[in-house]
C-alpha positions as CSV (number, residue, x, y, z in Angstrom):
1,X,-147.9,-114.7,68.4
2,X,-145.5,-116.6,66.4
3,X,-143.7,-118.8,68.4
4,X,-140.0,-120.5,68.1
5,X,-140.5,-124.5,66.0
6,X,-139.8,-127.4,68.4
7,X,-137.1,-129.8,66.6
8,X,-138.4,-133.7,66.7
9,X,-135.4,-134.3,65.2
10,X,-131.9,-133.7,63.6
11,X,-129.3,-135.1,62.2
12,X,-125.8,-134.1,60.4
13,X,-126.5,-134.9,56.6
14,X,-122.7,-133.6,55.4
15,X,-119.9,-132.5,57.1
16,X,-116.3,-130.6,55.8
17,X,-113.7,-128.3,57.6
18,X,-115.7,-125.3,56.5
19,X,-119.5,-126.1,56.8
20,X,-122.1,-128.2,57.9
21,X,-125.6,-129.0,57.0
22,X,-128.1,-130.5,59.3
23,X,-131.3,-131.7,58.4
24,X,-134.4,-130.7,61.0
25,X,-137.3,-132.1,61.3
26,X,-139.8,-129.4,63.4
27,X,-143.1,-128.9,64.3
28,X,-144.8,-125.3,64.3
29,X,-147.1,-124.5,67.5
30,X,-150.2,-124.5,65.3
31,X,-149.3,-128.7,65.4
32,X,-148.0,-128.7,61.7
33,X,-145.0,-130.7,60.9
34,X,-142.0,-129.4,58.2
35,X,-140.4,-132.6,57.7
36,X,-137.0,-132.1,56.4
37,X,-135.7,-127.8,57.0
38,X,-132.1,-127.6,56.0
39,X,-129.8,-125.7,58.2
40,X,-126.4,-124.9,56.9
41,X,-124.1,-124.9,59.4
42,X,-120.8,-122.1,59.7
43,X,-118.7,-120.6,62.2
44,X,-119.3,-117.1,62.6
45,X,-117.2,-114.4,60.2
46,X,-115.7,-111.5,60.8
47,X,-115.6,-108.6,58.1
48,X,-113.5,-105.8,58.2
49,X,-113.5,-102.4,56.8
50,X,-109.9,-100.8,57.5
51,X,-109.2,-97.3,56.5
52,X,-105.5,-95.9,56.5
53,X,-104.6,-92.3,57.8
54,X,-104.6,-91.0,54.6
55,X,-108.6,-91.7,54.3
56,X,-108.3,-94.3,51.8
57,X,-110.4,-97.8,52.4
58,X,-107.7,-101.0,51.8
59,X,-110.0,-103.6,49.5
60,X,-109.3,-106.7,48.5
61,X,-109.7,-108.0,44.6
62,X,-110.6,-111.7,44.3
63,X,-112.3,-114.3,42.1
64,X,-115.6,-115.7,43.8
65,X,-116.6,-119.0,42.3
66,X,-120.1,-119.4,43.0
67,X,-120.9,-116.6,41.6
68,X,-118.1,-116.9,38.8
69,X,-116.9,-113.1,39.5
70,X,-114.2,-110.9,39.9
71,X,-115.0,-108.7,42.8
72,X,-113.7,-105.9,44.9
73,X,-114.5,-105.6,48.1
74,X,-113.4,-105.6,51.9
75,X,-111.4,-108.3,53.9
76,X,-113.1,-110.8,56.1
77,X,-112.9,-114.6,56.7
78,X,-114.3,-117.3,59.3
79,X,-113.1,-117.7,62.5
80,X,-110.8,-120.4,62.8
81,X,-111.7,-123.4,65.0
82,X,-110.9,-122.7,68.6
83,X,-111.1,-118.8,67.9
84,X,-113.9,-117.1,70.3
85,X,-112.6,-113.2,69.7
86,X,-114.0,-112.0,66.3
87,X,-112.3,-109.2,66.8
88,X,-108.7,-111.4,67.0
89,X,-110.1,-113.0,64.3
90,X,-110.7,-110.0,62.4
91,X,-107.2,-108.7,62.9
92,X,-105.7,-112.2,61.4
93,X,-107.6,-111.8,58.5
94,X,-106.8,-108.3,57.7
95,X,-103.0,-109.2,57.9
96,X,-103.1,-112.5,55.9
97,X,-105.2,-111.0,53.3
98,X,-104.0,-107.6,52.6
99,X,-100.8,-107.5,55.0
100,X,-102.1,-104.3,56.8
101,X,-102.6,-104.1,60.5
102,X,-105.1,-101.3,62.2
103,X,-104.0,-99.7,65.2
104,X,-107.9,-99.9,66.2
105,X,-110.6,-102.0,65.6
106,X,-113.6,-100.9,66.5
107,X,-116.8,-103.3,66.5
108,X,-119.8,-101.3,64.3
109,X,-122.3,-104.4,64.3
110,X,-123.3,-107.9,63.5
111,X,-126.0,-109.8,61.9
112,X,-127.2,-112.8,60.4
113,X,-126.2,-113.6,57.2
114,X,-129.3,-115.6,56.3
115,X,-131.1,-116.8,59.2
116,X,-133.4,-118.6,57.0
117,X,-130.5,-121.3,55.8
118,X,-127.8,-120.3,57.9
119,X,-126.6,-120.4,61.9
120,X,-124.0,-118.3,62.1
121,X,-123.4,-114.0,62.7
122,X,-120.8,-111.7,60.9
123,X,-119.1,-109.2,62.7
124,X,-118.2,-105.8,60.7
125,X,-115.3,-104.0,62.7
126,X,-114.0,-100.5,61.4
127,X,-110.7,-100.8,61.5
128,X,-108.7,-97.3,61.4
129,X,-105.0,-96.3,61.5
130,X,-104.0,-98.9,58.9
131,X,-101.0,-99.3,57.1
132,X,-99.0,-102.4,55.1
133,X,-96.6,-104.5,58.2
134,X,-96.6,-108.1,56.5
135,X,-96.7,-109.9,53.5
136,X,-99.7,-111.7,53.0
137,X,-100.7,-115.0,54.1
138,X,-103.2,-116.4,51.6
139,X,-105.0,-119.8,52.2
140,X,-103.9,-122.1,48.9
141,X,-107.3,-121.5,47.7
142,X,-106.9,-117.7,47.4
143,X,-105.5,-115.0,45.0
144,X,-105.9,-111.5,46.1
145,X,-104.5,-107.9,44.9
146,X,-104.9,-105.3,47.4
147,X,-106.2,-102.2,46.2
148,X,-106.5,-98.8,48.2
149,X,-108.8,-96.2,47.4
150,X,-110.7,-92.9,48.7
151,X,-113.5,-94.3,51.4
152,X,-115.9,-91.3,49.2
153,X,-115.3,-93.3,46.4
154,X,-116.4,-96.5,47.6
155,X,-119.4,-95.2,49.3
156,X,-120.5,-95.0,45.4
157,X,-120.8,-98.6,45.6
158,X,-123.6,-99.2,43.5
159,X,-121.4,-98.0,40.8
160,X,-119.3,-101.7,41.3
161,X,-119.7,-103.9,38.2
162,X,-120.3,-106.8,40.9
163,X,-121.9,-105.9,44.4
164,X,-121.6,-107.7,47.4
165,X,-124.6,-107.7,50.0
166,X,-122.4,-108.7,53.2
167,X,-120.2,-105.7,51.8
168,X,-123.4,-103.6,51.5
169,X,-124.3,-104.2,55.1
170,X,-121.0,-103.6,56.2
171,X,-121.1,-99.7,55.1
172,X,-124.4,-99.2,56.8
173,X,-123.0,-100.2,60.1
174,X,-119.8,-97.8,59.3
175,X,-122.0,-94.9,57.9
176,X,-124.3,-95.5,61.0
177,X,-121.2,-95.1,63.2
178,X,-119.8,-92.2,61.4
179,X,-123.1,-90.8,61.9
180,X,-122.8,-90.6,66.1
181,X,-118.8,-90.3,65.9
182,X,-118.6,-87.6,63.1
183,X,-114.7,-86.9,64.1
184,X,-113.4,-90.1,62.9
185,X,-115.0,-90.4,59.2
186,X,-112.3,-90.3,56.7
């Protein structure tokens, strides 16, 4: 039965506001040794996929630089240091970055990002009753347009020139929930 690594050792090898990476050094139970197994290290994120009355799905249009796109898809950010509620946390970033607020918010999973690299969860909420309260609140580093449109249209998401995974995910946990709660799809 495979069995958790023990950690002989780690240490912090870079720190910032946003991340972390630590360096482990483990040893497997069959005695052999992985010398250096980088961990990055992040705060858990909360994603959000927040549907109005009208049935429409409120995404967000942004420029990701690592991957040097232009994509649409749902709101979501970290939780902020000191923030424990991912669902609080979830409602701040659905407000700073598209201005709506959801009258519910209702938790439909979480999961690893990468557990191979990474430490932290997301947590997808489906946030329903939305409608535009607030100007946004951008962080300096972002520029997003808010775009609504028909929740049966984004199901088609394969038909998205760029595709996010962590968006993917997201509307299996919804679809899953609108499977057992039929009376609130869209």
């Amino acid at each position: 039965m495979i069995k958790p690594w023990k950690i002989l050792e780690s240490r912090q090898t870079f720190k910032d506001k946003l991340l972390s990476l630590r360096t482990d050094r483990c040893q497997r139970e069959d005695g052999h040794v992985v010398p250096a197994y980088h961990v990055l290290e992040f705060t858990d994120w909360a994603t959000i996929i927040p549907i109005t009355d009208e049935g429409n799905i409120v995404l967000i249009r942004e420029y990701r630089h690592a991957g040097e796109i232009v994509l649409l898809g749902i709101p979501g950010g970290v939780l902020d240091p000191g923030e424990t509620d991912a669902e609080m946390a979830a409602r701040r970033e659905l407000r700073e970055e598209t201005g709506y607020s959801a009258e519910e918010m209702i938790p439909v999973g979480s999961c690893y990002p990468n557990p191979a690299i990474q430490d932290n969860q997301i947590h997808y909420f489906l946030a329903t009753g939305c409608q535009k309260t607030h100007v946004q609140s951008l962080d300096p580093n972002e520029e997003i347009e808010v775009v609504e449109m028909r929740y049966e249209e984004f199901l088609a998401y394969e038909s998205l020139d760029a595709q996010h995974g962590l968006h993917a995910a997201a509307l299996f946990y919804t679809e899953r929930y609108f499977g057992k709660h039929p009376e609130k799809r869209p």
